[in-house]
Structures are given as structure tokens and as C-alpha cells.
C-alpha positions in Angstrom: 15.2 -17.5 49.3 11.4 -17.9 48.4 10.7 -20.0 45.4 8.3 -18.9 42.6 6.3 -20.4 39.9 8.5 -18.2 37.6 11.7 -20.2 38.2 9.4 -24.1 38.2 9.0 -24.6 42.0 6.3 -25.2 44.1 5.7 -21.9 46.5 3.9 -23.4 49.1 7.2 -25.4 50.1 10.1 -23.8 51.6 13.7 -24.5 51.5 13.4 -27.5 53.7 10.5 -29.1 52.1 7.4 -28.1 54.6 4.5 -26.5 54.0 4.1 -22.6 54.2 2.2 -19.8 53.7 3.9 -17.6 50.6 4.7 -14.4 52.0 3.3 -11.6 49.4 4.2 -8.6 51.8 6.9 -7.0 48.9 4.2 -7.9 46.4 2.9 -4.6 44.7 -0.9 -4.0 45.1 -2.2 -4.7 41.4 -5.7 -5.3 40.0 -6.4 -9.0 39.5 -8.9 -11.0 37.8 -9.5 -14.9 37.5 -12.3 -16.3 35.6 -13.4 -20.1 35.8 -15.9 -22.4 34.5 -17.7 -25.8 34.9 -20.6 -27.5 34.1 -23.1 -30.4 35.7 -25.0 -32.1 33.8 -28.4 -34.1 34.6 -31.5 -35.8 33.6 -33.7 -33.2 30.7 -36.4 -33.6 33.7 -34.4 -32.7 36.5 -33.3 -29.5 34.1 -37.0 -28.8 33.2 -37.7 -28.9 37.2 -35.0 -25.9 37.6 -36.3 -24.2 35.0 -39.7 -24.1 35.8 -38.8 -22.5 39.6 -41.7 -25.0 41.1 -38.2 -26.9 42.5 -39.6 -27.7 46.3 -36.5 -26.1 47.8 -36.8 -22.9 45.7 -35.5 -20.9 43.4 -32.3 -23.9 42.5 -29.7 -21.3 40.2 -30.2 -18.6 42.6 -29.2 -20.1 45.9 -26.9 -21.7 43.8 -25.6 -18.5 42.9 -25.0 -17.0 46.7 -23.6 -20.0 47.7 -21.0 -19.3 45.2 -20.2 -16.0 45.7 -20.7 -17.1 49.8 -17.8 -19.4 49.2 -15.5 -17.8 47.2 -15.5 -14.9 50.2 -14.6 -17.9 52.2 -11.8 -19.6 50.4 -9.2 -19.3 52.7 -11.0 -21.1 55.0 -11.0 -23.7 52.9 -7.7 -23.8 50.9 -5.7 -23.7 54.5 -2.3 -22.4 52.1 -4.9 -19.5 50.6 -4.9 -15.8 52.1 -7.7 -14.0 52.9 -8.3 -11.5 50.5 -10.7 -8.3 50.2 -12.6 -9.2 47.0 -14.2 -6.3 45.1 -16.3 -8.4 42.9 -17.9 -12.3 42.5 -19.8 -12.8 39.4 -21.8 -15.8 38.6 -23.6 -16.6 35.5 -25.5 -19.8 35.1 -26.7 -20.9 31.9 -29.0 -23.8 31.4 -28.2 -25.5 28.1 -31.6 -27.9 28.0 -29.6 -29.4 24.3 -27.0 -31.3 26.8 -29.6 -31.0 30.0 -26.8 -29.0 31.8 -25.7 -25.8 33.8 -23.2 -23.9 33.3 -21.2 -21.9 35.3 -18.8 -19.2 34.8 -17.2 -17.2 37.8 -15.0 -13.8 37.2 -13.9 -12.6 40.8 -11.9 -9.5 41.1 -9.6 -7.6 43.8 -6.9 -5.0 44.0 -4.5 -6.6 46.1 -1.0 -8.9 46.4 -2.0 -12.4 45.3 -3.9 -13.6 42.4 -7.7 -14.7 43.3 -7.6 -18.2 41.0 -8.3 -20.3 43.9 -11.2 -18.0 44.9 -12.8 -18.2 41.1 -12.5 -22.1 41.5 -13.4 -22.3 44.7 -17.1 -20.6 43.7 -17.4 -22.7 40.5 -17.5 -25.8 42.6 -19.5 -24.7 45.4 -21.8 -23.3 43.3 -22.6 -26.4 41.1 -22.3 -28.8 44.5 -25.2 -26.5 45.4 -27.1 -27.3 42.2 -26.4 -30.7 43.2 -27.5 -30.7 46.3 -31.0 -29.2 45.9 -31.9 -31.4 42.8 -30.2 -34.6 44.0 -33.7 -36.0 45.5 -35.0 -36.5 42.3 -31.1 -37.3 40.2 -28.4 -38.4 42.3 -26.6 -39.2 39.2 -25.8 -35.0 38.2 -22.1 -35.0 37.4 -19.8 -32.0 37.6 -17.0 -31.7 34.9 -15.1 -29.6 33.5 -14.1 -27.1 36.2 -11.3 -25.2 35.1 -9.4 -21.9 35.3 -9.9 -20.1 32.2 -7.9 -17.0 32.6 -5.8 -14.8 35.7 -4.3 -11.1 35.3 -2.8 -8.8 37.5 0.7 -9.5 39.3 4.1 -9.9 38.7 3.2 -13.2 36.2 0.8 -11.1 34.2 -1.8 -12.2 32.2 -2.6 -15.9 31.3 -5.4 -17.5 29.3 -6.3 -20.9 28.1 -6.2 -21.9 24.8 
């Protein structure tokens, strides 16, 4: 018998305790959504270099931005429990908030398929502002990333959930 998050277990574990790959083969084909957020924060300069788009390495939220949607194609290469899944959609918006000298970012992903796409939603939040990082960290190595969280998932057998 395969455990579910319905009845409390973990589902990547089987009966015997080892790791596994969930089986959604009986699963019905339903459209599901997960949207995530998270912010980094930085020094007001470092956020005035972005905005200005003079950044040496280029154009800092857009890169940022196909890195994201780059990694949330590649989750399950990443998440080695995660299955590959035919996304129909990866939206990114970054806003800059210069009042708290942050980004943030909000991934929806989308598909019509057998297993939720949470991890994938996640997956780009992080990459995305890692990439923010990255870019900027020659001139703040201090940037910190907080806050990265799932904010809602629908489709599937477990419905819709939403954070409160």
C-alpha cells in the first residue's frame, strides 16, 4: 500500500522505510498551479545599481528571471525524488521595493498533469534570487534571501491549498 500526505505519512518512503519515487500512474491528469515567493534583500546602492541597468554583467532581474524559469524546467534534476513534468507555464515577477532595498520574487508555474508542480515554483524562487545574488555579490556579498515560501498549490486529488 502507497502512503499519502492525506492519511499523515511521508510518500517518498515505502513500506520498509527506503526512499522511492511516488508512483502517480492512477493519478488523473488535472490542471495544477503552485505559486511561491521570496525576497533578498541588500545594500540601497547595490539596489540603485540594478535599477539603473549600468550593472557590469547586464541587465541583473532579467537574467535573473531566465534563470528561474531555466530552473524550474530543471527541477527534477535537482530534487532527485521530483518527476519530470511538462510545464505549460513559468512566471516570474520581480519587484524592486528600494523602501526595504529588496527584490522580490513571485513564481506561479502551471501544468496539466499527475503531480502537483510546488517543488518546481520553489525551485525557481531560489534560483532566481541566487542569481540576483550572484551578479551583484562583487559589490554586496552580504544580500540575504528570506522568506521563500509556498504560497498556494491547486489541482489534484488534495485540492486547493493557500497560506494564511
Amino acid at each position: 500500500m502507497q502512503s499519502t500526505a492525506m492519511d499523515g505519512q511521508l510518500t517518498h518512503f515505502n513500506a520498509q522505510g527506503q526512499a522511492h519515487m511516488v508512483d502517480v500512474g492512477g493519478k488523473d491528469f488535472t490542471h495544477r498551479i503552485a505559486v511561491a515567493e521570496g525576497r533578498i534583500t541588500m545594500q540601497p546602492h547595490t539596489l540603485e545599481k540594478i535599477l539603473q541597468g549600468d550593472h557590469k554583467k547586464g541587465d541583473v532581474l532579467g537574467i535573473a528571471r531566465i534563470a528561474g524559469i531555466m530552473a524550474a524546467k530543471k527541477t527534477a534534476d535537482l530534487i532527485p525524488l521530483c518527476h519530470p513534468l511538462a510545464l505549460t507555464k513559468v512566471d516570474i515577477a520581480l519587484t524592486p521595493q528600494t523602501e526595504t532595498a529588496s527584490v522580490h520574487c513571485r513564481v506561479s508555474v502551471e501544468t496539466r498533469g499527475q503531480t502537483g508542480v510546488e517543488m518546481e515554483a520553489l525551485t525557481a524562487v531560489n534560483i532566481t534570487l541566487l542569481t540576483i545574488y550572484d551578479m551583484c555579490k562583487a559589490i554586496d556579498k552580504g544580500m540575504s534571501m528570506e522568506g521563500i515560501r509556498l504560497l498556494l498549490k491547486s489541482g489534484g486529488k488534495s485540492g486547493e491549498w493557500i497560506r494564511t
